[in-house]
Backbone as XML, in Angstrom:
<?xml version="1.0"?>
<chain id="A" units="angstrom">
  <residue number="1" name="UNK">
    <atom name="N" x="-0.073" y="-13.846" z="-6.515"/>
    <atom name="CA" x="0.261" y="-12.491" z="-6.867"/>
    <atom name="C" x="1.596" y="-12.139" z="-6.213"/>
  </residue>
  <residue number="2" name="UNK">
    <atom name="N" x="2.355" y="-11.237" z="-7.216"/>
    <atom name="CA" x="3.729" y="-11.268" z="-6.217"/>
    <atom name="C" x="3.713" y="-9.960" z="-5.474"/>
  </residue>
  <residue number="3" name="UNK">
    <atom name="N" x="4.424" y="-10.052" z="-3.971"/>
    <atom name="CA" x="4.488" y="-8.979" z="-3.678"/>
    <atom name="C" x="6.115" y="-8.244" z="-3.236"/>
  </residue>
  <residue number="4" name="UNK">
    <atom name="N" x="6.270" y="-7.195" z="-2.714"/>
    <atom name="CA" x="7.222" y="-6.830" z="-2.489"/>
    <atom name="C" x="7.013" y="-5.947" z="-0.975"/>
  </residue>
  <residue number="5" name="UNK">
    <atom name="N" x="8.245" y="-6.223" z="-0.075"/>
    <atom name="CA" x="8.171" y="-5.268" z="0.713"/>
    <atom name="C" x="8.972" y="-3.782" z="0.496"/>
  </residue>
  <residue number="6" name="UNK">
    <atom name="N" x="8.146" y="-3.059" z="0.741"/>
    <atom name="CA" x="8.463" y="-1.782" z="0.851"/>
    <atom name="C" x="8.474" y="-0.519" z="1.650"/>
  </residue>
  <residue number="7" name="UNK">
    <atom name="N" x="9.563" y="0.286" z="1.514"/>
    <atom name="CA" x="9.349" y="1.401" z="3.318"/>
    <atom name="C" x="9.142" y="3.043" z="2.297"/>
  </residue>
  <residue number="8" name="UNK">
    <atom name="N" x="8.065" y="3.371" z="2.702"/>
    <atom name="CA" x="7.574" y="4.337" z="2.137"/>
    <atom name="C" x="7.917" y="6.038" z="3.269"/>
  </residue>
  <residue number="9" name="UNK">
    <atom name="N" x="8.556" y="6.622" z="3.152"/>
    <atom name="CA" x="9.036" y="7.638" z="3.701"/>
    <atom name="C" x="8.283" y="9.198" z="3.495"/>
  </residue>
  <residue number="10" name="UNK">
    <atom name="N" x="7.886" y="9.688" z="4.331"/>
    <atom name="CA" x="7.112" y="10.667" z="3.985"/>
    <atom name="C" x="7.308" y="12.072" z="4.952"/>
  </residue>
  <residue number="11" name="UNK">
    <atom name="N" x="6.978" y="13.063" z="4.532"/>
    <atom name="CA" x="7.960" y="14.339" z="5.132"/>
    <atom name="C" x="6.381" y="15.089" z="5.472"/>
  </residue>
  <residue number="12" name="UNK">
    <atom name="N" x="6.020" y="15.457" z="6.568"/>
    <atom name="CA" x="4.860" y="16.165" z="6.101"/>
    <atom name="C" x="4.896" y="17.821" z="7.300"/>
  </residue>
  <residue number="13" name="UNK">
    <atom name="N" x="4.927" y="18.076" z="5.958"/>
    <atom name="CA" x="5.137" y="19.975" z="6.292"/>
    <atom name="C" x="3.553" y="21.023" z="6.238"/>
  </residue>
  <residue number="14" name="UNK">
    <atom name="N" x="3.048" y="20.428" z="6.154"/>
    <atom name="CA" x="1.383" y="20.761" z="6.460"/>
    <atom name="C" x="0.662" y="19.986" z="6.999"/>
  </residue>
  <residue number="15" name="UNK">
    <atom name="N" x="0.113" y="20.309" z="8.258"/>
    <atom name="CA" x="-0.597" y="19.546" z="9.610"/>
    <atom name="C" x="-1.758" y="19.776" z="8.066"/>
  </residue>
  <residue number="16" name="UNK">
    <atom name="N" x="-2.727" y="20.098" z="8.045"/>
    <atom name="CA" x="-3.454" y="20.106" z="7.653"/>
    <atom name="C" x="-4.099" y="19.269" z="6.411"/>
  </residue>
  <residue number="17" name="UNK">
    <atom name="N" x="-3.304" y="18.324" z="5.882"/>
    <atom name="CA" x="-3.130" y="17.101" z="5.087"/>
    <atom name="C" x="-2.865" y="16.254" z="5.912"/>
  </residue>
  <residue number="18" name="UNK">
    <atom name="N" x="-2.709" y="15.548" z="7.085"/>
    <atom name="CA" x="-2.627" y="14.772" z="7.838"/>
    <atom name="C" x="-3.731" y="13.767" z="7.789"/>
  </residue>
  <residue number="19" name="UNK">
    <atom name="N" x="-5.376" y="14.418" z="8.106"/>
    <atom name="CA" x="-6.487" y="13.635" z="8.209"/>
    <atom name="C" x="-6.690" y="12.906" z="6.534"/>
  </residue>
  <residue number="20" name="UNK">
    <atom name="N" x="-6.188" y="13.543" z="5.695"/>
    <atom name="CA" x="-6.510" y="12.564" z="4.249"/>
    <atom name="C" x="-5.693" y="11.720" z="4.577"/>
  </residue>
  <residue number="21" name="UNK">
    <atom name="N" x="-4.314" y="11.961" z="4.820"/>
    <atom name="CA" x="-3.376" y="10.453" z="4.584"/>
    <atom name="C" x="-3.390" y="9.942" z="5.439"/>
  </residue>
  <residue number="22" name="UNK">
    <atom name="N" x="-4.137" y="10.211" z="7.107"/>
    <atom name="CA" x="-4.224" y="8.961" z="7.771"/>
    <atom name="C" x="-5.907" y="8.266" z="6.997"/>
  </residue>
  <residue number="23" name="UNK">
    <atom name="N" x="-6.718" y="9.068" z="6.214"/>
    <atom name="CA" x="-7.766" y="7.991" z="5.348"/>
    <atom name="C" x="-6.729" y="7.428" z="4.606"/>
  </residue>
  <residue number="24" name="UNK">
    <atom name="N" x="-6.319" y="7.712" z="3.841"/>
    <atom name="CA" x="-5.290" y="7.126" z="2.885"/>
    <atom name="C" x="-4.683" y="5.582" z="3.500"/>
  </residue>
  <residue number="25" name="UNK">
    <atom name="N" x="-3.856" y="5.881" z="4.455"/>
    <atom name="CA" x="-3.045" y="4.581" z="5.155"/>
    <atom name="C" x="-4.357" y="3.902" z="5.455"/>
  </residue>
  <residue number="26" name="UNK">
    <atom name="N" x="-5.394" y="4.347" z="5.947"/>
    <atom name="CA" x="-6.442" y="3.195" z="6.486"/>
    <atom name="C" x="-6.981" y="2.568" z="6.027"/>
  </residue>
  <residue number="27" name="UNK">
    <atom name="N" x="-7.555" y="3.043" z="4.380"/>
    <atom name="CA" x="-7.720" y="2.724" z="2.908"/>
    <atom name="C" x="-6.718" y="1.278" z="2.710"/>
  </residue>
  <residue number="28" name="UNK">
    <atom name="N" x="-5.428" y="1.304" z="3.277"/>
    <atom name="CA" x="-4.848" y="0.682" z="2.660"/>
    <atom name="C" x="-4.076" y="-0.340" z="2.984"/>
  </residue>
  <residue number="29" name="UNK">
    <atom name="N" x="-4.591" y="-0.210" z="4.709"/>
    <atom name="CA" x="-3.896" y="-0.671" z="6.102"/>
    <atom name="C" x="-4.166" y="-2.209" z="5.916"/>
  </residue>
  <residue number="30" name="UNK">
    <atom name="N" x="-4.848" y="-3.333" z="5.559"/>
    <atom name="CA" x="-4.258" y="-4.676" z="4.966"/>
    <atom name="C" x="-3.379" y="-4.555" z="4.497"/>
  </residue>
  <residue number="31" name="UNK">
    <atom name="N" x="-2.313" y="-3.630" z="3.590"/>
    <atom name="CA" x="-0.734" y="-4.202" z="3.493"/>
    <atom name="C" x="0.213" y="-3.631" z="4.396"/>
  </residue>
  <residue number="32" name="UNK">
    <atom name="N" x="-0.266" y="-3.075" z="5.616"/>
    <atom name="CA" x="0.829" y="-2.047" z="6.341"/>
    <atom name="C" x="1.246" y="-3.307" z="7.236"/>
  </residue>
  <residue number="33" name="UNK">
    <atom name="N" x="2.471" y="-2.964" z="7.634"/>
    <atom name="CA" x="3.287" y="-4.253" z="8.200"/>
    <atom name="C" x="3.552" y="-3.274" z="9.638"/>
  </residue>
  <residue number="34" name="UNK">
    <atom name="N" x="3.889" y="-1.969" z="9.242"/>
    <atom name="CA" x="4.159" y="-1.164" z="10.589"/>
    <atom name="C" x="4.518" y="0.174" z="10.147"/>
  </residue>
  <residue number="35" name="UNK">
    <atom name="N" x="4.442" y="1.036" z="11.241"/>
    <atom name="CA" x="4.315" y="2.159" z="10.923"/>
    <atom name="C" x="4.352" y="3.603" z="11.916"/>
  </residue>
  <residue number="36" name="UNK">
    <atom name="N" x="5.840" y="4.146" z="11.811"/>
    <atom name="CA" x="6.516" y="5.134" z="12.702"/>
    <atom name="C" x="6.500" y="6.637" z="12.484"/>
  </residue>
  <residue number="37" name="UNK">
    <atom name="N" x="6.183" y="7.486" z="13.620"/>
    <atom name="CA" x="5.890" y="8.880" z="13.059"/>
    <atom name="C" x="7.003" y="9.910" z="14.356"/>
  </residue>
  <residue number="38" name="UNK">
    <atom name="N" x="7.744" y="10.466" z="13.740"/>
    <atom name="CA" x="8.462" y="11.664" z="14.783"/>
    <atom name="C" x="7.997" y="13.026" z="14.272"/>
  </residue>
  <residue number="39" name="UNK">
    <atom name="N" x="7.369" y="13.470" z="15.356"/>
    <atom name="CA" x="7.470" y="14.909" z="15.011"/>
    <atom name="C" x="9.231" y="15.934" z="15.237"/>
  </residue>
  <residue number="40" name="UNK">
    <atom name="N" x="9.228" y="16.410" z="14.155"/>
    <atom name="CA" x="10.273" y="17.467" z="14.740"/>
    <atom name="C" x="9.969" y="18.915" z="14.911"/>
  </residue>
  <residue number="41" name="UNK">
    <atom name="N" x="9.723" y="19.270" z="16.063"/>
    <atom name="CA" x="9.106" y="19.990" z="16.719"/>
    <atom name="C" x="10.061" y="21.419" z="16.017"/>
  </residue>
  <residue number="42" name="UNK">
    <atom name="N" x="11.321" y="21.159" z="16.312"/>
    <atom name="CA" x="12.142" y="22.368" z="15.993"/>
    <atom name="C" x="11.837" y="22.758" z="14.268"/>
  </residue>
  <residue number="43" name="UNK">
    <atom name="N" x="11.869" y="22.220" z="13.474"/>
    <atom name="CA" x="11.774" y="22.212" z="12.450"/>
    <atom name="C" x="9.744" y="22.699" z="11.727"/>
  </residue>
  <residue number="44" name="UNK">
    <atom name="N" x="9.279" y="22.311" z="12.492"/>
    <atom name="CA" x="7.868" y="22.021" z="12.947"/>
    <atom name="C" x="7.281" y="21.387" z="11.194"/>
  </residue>
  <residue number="45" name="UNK">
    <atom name="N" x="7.828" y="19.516" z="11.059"/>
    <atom name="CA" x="7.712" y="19.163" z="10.288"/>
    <atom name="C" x="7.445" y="17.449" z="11.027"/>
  </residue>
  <residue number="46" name="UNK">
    <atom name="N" x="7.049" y="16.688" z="10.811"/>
    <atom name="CA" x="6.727" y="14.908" z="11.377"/>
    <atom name="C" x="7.419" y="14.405" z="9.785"/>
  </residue>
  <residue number="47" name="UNK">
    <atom name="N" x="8.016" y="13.704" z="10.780"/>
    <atom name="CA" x="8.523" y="12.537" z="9.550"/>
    <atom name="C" x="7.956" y="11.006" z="9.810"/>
  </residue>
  <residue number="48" name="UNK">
    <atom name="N" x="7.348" y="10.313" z="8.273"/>
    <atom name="CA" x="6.668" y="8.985" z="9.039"/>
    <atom name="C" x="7.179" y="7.962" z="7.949"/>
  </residue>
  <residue number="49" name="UNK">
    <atom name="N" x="7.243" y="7.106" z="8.805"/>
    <atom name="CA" x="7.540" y="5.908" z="7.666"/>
    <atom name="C" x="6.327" y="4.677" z="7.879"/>
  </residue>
  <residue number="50" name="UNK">
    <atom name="N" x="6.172" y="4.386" z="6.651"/>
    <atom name="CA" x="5.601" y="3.255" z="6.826"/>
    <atom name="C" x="5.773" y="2.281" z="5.783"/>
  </residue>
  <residue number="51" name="UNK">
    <atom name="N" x="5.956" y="0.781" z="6.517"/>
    <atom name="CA" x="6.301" y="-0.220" z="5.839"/>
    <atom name="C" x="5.434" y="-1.414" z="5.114"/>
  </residue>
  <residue number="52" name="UNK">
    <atom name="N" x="5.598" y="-1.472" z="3.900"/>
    <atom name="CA" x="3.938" y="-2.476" z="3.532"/>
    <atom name="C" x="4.753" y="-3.909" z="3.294"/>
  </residue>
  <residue number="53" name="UNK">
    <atom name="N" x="4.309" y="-4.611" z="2.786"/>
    <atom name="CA" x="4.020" y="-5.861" z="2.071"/>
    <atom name="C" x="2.846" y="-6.180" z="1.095"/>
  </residue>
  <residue number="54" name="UNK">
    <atom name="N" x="3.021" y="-5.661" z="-0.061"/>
    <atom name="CA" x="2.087" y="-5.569" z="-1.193"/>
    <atom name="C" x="2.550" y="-5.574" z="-2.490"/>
  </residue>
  <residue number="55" name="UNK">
    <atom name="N" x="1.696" y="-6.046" z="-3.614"/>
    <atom name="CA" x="2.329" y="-5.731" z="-4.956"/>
    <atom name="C" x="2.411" y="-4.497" z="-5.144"/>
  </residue>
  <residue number="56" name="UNK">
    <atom name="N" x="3.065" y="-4.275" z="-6.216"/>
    <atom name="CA" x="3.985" y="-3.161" z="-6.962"/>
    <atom name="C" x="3.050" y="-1.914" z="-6.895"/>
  </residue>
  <residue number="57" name="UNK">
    <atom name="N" x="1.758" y="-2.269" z="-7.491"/>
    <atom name="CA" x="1.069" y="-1.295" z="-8.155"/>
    <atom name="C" x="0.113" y="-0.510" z="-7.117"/>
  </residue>
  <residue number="58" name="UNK">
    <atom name="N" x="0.096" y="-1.558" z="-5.615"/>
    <atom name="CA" x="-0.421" y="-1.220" z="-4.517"/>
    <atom name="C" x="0.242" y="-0.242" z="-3.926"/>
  </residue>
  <residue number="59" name="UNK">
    <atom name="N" x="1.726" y="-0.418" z="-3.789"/>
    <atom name="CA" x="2.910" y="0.237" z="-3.065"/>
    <atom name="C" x="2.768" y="2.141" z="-4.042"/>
  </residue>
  <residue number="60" name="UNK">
    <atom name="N" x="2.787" y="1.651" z="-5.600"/>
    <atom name="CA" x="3.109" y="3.013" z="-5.898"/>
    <atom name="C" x="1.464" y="3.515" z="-6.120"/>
  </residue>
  <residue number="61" name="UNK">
    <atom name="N" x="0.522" y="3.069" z="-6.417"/>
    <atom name="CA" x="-0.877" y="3.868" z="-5.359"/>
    <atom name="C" x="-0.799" y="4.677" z="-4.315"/>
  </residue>
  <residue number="62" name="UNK">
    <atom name="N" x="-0.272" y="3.934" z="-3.319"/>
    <atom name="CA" x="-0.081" y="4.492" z="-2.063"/>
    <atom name="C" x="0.523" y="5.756" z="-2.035"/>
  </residue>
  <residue number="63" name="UNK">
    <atom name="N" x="2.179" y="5.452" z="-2.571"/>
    <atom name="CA" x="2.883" y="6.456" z="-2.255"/>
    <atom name="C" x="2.546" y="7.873" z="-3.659"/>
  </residue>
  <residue number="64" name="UNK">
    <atom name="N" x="1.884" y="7.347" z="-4.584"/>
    <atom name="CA" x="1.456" y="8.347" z="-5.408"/>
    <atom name="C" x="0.559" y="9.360" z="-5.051"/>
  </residue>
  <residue number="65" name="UNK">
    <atom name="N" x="-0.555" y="9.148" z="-4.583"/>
    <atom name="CA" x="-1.941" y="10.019" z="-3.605"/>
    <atom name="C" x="-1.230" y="10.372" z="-2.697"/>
  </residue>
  <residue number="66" name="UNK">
    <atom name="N" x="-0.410" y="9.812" z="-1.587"/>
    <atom name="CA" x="0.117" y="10.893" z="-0.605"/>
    <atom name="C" x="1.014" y="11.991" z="-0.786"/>
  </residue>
  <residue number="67" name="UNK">
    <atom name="N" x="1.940" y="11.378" z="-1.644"/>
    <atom name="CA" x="2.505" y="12.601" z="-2.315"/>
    <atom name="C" x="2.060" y="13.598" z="-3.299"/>
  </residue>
  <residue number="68" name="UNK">
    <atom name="N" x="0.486" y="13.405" z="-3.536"/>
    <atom name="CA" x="0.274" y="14.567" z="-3.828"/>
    <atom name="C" x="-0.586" y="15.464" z="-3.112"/>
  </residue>
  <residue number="69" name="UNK">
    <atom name="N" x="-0.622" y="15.265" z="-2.121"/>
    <atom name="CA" x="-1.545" y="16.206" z="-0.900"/>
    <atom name="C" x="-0.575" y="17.121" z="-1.216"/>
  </residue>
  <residue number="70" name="UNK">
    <atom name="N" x="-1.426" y="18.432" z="-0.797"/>
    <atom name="CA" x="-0.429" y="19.216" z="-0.357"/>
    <atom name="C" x="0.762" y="19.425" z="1.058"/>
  </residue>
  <residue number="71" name="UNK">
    <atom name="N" x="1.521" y="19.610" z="0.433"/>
    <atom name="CA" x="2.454" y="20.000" z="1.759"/>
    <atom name="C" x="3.260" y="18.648" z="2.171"/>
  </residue>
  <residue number="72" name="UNK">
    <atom name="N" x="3.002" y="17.654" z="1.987"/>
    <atom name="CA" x="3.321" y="16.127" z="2.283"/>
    <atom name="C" x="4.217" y="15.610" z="0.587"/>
  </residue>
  <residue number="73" name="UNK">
    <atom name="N" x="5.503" y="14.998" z="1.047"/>
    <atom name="CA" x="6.502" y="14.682" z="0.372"/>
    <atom name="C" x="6.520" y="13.096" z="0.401"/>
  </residue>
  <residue number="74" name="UNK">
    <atom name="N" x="6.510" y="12.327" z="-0.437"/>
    <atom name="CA" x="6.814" y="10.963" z="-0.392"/>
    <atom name="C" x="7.734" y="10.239" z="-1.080"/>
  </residue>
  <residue number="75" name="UNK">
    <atom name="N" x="8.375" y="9.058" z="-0.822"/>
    <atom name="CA" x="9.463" y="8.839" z="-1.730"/>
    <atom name="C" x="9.464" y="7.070" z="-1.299"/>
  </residue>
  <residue number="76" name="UNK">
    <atom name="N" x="9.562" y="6.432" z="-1.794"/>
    <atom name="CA" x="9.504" y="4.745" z="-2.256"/>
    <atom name="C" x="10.753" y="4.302" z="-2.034"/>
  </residue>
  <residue number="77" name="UNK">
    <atom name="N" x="11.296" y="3.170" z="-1.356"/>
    <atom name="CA" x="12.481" y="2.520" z="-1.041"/>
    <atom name="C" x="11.764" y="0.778" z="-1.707"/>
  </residue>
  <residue number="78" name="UNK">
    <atom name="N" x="12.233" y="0.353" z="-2.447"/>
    <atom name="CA" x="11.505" y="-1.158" z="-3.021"/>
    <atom name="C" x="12.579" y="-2.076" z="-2.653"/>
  </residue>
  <residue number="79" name="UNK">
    <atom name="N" x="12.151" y="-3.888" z="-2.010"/>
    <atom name="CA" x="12.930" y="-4.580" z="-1.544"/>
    <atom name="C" x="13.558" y="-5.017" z="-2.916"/>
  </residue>
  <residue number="80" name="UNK">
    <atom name="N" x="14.426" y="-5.929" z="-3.025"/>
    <atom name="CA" x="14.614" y="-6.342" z="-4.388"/>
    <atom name="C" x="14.097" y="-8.083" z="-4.228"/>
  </residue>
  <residue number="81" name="UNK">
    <atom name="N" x="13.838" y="-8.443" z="-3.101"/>
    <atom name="CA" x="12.687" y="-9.952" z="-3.239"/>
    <atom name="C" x="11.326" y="-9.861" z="-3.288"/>
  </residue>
  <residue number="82" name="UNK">
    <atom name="N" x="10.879" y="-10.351" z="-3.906"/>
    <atom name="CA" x="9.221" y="-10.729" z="-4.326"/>
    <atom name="C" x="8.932" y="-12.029" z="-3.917"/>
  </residue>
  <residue number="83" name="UNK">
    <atom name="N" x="7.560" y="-11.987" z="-3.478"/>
    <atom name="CA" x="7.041" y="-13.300" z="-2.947"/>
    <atom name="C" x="6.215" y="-13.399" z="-3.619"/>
  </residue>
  <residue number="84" name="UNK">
    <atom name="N" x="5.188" y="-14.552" z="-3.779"/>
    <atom name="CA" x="4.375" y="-15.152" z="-4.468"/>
    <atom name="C" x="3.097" y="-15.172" z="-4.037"/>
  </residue>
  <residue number="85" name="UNK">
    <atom name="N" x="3.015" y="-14.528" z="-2.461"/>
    <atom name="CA" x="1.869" y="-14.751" z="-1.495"/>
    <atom name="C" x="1.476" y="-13.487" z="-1.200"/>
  </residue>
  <residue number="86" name="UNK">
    <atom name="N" x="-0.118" y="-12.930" z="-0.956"/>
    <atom name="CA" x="0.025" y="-11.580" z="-0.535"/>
    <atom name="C" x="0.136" y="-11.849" z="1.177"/>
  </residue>
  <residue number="87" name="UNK">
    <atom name="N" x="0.779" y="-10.923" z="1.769"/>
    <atom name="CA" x="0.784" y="-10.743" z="3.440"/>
    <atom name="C" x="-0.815" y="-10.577" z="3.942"/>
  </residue>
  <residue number="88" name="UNK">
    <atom name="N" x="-1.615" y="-11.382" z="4.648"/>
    <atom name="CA" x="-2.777" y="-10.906" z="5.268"/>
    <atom name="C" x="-2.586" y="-10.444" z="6.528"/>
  </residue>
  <residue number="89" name="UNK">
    <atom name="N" x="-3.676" y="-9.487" z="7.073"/>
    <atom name="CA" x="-3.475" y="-9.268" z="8.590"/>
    <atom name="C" x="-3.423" y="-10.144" z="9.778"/>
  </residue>
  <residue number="90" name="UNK">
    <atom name="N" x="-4.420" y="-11.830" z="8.884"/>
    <atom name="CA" x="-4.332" y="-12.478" z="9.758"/>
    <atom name="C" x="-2.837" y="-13.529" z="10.186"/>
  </residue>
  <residue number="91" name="UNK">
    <atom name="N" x="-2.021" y="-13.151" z="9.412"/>
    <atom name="CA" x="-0.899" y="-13.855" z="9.373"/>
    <atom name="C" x="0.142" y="-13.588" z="10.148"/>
  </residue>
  <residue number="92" name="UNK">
    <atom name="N" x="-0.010" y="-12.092" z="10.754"/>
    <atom name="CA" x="0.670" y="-11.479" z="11.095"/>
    <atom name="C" x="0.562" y="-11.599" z="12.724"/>
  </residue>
</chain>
């Protein structure tokens, strides 16, 4: 199966959608490769990224359901190499 790496960027302006999309990422956490969160306190908004290794249809799953919580913004960055192998956790 081919996959692609991808960094999924997400803006989240309502604490209160937080607990779905951390089910969400956990749902989905066999392709997460890694995964960074800043709050900006001044702004009072967290910005998170997280990076998979998965096919296509996995990647825009993902970033489709989180972006539609409320209050939470998502947006897809796609590598332009594909592999042939999926990434397991145990590989890592």
């Amino acid at each position: 199966m081919n996959t692609r790496v991808a960094l999924i960027g997400i803006v989240v302006e309502d604490p209160g959608s937080v607990n779905k999309m951390n089910e969400l990422l956990s749902e989905f956490s066999s392709y997460i490769i890694g995964r960074m969160g800043l709050p900006y306190r001044e702004r009072e908004i967290s910005i998170i990224s997280v990076v998979l290794d998965a096919p296509d249809s996995i990647i825009s799953a993902l970033s489709g359901k989180i972006g539609m919580l409320p209050g939470i913004t998502a947006k897809t960055v796609y590598s332009k190499i594909s592999a042939n192998t999926v990434a397991s956790p145990e590989n890592r």
